[in-house]
C-alpha positions in Angstrom: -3.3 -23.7 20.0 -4.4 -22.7 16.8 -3.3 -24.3 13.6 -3.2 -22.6 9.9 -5.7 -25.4 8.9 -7.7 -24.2 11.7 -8.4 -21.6 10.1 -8.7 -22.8 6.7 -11.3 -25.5 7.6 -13.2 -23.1 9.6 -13.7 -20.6 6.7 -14.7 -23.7 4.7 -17.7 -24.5 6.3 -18.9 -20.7 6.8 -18.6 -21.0 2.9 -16.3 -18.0 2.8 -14.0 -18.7 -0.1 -10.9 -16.5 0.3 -9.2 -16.3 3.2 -5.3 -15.4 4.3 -3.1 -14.3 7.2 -1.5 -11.1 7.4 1.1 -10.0 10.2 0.2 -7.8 13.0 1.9 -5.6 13.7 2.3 -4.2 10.3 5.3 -4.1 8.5 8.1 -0.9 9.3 7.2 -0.2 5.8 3.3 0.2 6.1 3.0 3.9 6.2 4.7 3.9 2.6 1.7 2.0 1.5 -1.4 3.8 3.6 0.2 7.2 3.9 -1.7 10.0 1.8 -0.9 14.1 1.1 -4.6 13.7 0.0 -7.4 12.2 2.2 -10.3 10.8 1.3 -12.7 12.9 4.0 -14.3 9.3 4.3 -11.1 7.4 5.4 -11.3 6.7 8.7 -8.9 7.8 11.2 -5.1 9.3 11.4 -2.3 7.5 10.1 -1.2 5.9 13.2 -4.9 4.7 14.1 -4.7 3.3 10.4 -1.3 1.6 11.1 -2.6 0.2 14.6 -6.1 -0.4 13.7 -7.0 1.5 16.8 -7.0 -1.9 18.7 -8.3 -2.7 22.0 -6.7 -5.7 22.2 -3.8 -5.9 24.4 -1.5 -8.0 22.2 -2.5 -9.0 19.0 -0.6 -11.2 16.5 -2.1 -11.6 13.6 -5.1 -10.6 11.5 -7.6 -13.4 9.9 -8.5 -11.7 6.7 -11.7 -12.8 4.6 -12.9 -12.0 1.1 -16.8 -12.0 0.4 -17.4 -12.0 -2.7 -20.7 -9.9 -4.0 -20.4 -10.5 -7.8 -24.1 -11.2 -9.5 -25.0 -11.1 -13.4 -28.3 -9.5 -14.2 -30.1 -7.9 -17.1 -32.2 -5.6 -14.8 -31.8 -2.0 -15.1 -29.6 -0.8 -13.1 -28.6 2.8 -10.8 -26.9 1.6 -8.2 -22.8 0.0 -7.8 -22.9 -3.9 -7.6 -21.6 -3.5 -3.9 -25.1 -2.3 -2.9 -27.8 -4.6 -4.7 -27.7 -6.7 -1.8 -27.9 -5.9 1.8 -25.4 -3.9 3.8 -22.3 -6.3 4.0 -21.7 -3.7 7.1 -23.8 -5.8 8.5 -23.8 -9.4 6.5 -19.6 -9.7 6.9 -19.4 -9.0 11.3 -21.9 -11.9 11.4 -19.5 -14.0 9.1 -16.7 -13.0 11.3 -18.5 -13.5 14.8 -19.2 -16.8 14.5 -15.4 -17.4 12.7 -14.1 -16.4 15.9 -16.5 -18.2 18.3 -15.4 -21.3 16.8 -11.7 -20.0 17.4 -12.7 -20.4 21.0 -14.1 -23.5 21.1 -10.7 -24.9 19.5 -9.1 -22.2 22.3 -11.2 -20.5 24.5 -8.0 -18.2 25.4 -8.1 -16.7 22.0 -9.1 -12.8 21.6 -10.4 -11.6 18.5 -11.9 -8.1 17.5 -14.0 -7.6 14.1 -12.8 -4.8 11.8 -15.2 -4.3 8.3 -14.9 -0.8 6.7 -15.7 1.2 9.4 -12.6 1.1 12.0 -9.2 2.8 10.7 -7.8 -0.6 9.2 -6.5 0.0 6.0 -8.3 -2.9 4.9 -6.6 -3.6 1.3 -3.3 -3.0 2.5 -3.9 -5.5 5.2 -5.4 -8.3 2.5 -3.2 -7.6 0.2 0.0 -8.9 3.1 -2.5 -12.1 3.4 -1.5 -12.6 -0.1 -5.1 -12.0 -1.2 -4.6 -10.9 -4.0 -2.7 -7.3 -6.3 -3.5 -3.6 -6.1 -4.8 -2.7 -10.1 -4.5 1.0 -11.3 -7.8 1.4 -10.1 -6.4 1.0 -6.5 -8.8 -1.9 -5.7 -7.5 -5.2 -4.5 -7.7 -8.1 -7.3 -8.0 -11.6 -6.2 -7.4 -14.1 -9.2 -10.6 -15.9 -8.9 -13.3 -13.1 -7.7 -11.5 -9.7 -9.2 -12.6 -6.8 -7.4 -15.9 -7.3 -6.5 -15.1 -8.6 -3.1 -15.0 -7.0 0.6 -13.2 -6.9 3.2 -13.5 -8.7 6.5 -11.2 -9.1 9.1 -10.4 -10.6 12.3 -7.6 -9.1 14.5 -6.7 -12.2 16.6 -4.0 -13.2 20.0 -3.1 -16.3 17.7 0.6 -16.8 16.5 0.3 -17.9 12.9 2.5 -17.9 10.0 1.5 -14.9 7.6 0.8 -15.8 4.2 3.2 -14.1 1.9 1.9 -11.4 -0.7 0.9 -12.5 -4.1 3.7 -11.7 -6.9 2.7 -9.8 -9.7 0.4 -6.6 -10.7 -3.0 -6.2 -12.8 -2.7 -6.1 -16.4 -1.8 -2.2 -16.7 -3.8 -1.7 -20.0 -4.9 1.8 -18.2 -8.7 1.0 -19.4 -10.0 2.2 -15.9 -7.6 5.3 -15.9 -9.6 6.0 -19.4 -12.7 5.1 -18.2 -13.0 7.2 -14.6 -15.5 9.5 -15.3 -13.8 12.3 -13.1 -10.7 11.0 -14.2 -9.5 10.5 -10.8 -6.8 7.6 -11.2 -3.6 7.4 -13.1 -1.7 9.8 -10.8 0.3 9.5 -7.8 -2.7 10.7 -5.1 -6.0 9.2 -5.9 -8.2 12.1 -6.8 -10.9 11.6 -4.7 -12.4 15.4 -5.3 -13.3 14.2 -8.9 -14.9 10.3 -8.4 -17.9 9.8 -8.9 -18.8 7.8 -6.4 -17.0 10.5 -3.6 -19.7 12.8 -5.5 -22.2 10.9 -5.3 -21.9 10.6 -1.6 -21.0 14.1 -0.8 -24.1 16.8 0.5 -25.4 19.3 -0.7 -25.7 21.1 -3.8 -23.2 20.6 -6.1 -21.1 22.7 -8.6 -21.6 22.1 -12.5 -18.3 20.6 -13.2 -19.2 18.1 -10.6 -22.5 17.5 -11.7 -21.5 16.9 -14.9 -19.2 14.0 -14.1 -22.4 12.4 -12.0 -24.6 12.7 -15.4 -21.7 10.5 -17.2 -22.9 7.5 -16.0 -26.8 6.2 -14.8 -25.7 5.3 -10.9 -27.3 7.7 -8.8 -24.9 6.5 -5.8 -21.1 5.3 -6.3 -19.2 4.3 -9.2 -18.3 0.6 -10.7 -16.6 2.5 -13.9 -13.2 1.2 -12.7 -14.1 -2.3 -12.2 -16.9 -3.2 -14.9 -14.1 -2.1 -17.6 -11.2 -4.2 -16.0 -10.4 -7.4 -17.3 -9.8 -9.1 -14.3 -13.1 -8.5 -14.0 -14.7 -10.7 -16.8 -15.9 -14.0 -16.4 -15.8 -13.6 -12.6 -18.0 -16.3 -10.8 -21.2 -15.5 -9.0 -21.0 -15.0 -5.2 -21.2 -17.8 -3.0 -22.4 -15.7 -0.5 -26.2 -16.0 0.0 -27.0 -12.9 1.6 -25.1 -11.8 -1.4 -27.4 -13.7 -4.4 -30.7 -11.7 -4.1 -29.9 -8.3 -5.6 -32.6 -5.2 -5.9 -30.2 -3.4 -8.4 -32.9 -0.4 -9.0 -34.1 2.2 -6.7 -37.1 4.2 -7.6 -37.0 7.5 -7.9 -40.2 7.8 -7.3 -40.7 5.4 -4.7 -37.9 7.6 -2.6 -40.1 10.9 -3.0 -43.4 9.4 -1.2 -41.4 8.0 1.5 -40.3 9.9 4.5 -36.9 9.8 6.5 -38.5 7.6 9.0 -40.0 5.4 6.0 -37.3 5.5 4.3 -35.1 3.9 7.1 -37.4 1.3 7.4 -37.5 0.5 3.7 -33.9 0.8 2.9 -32.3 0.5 6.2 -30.2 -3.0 5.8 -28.9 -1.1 2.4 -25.3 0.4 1.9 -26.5 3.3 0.7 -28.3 4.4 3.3 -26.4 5.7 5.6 -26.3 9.4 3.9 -30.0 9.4 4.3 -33.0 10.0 1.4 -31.9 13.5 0.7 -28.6 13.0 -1.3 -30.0 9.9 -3.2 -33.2 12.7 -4.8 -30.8 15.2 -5.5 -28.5 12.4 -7.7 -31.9 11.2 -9.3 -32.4 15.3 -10.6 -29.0 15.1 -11.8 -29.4 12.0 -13.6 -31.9 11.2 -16.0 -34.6 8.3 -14.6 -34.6 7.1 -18.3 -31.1 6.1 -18.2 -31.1 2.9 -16.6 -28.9 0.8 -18.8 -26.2 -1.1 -17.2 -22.7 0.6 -16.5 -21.3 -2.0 -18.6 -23.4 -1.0 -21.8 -22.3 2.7 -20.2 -19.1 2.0 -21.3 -18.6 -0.5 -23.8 -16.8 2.1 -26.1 -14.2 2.9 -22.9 -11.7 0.2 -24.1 -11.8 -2.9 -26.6 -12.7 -6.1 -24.4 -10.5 -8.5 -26.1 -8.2 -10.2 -24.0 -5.5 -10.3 -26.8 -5.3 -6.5 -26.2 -4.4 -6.5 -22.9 -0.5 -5.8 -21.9 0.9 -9.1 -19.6 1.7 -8.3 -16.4 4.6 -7.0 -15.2 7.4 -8.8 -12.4 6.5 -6.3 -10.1 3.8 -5.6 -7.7 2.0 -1.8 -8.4 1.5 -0.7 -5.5 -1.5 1.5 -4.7 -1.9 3.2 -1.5 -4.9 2.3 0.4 -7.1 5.2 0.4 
């Protein structure tokens, strides 16, 4: 049978630092949480598929759920979100998770397990957030009080009875510095504008329309968006990763280095990267949107968003905020 501390000293020597224990099935309540009038076209799945996870497991009974850090400083230029300086945690986090429940088994070889990371229809933050991982900010990303919100999401849907962790009390800060910062202005409302991020943008094919191309040129990324997060306090003094895969970073893609390559080339060079699913093609056309010269860090992009003094910021609130998962 398998123990809470189980699970605890198994995360502890894969070196994954946060870890919690959410119920399965979801709460009565979930759809309240993951429901949405307004889709993201990259979420995955309908609303029941998010609320079951689309599981093949017969009977599952709880979820394992792991935070991997990806936060490292640098003074390197910069045109790409943190989330992608190191390889694709697509692929870094189901390795994590393979061998967490392998050694599940050898405590209980009749445990099940199935991996969920970002691509299945879990609605992944929800499901941390019930493992008491940590509070939805106004930028709807989950904060954990040691590593912010430069963490994803791992997690193991499991046969093992376990006592669910309980969700952490409290909200972020609420001193709206990513609702001013958003360079679509996409947060701050009751549906996440997703037609107006810049990181949906960034992502999105073909040509696109001046108003949108203007909120890409706001900011030196030429894929996704860390507006939100290098601007939240939560956010500062965050420690670096202790996730290796996670500690050599290549925060700078050349421009020109993507025009002599071809599609097969460029698979082969970029391949193991997050942002290369959507192929060379949309990365070039982000690069003729945004100046090559303006590789200055996102943070220096928006020093005059907000003042960074921690005096400024509002104390939080009793209650949770809660953001849908989108």
């Amino acid at each position: 049978m398998i123990t809470r501390n189980d699970i605890f000293q198994i995360a502890k020597k894969l070196n994954i630092p946060a870890v919690g224990i959410a119920p399965w099935p979801l709460p009565d309540d979930a759809a309240n949480y993951i429901d949405t009038a307004n889709p993201c076209p990259f979420i995955n799945g309908t609303l029941e598929e998010r609320l079951t996870a689309n599981t093949a497991l017969q009977s599952p009974k709880s979820a394992i759920v792991c935070l991997f850090p990806y936060y490292v400083k640098t003074d390197e230029p910069i045109n790409l979100p943190r989330y992608a300086w190191g390889p694709d945690y697509h692929l870094v986090i189901p390795e994590y998770l393979k061998r967490f429940g392998t050694a599940l088994q050898e405590i209980d070889s009749t445990v099940e397990f199935e991996i969920h990371c970002d691509t299945s229809p879990m609605a992944d933050r929800y499901v941390a957030y019930l493992a008491g991982l940590g509070v939805f900010g106004k930028n709807r990303a989950l904060i954990h009080p040691v590593w912010g919100s430069y963490t994803s999401i791992g997690t193991l849907l499991t046969s093992c009875e376990l006592t669910p962790d309980t969700p952490m009390p409290g909200t972020c800060y609420g001193c709206n510095r990513c609702i001013n910062a958003c360079p679509g202005q996409s947060l701050g409302r009751k549906e996440f504008g997703f037609e107006t991020c810049k990181s949906y943008l960034t992502q999105k094919k073909g040509d696109l329309p001046p108003h949108e191309v203007a909120i890409i040129q706001k900011t030196p990324l030429i894929w996704g968006c860390d507006i939100c997060q290098e601007v939240c306090p939560h956010n500062r003094n965050v420690p670096t990763t202790p996730i290796p895969e996670f500690q050599t970073i290549e925060p700078y893609v050349s421009p020109a280095t993507l025009e002599g390559l071809t599609n097969k080339t460029f698979k082969a060079a970029y391949g193991d990267r997050a942002f290369s699913w959507r192929g060379k093609a949309v990365l070039l056309r982000n690069t003729g949107y945004v100046a090559d010269t303006l590789t200055t860090s996102a943070i220096t992009a928006t020093e005059s968003a907000g003042p960074t003094d921690s005096a400024d910021v509002t104390p939080a609130s009793a209650n949770h905020h809660s953001s849908k998962d989108e």
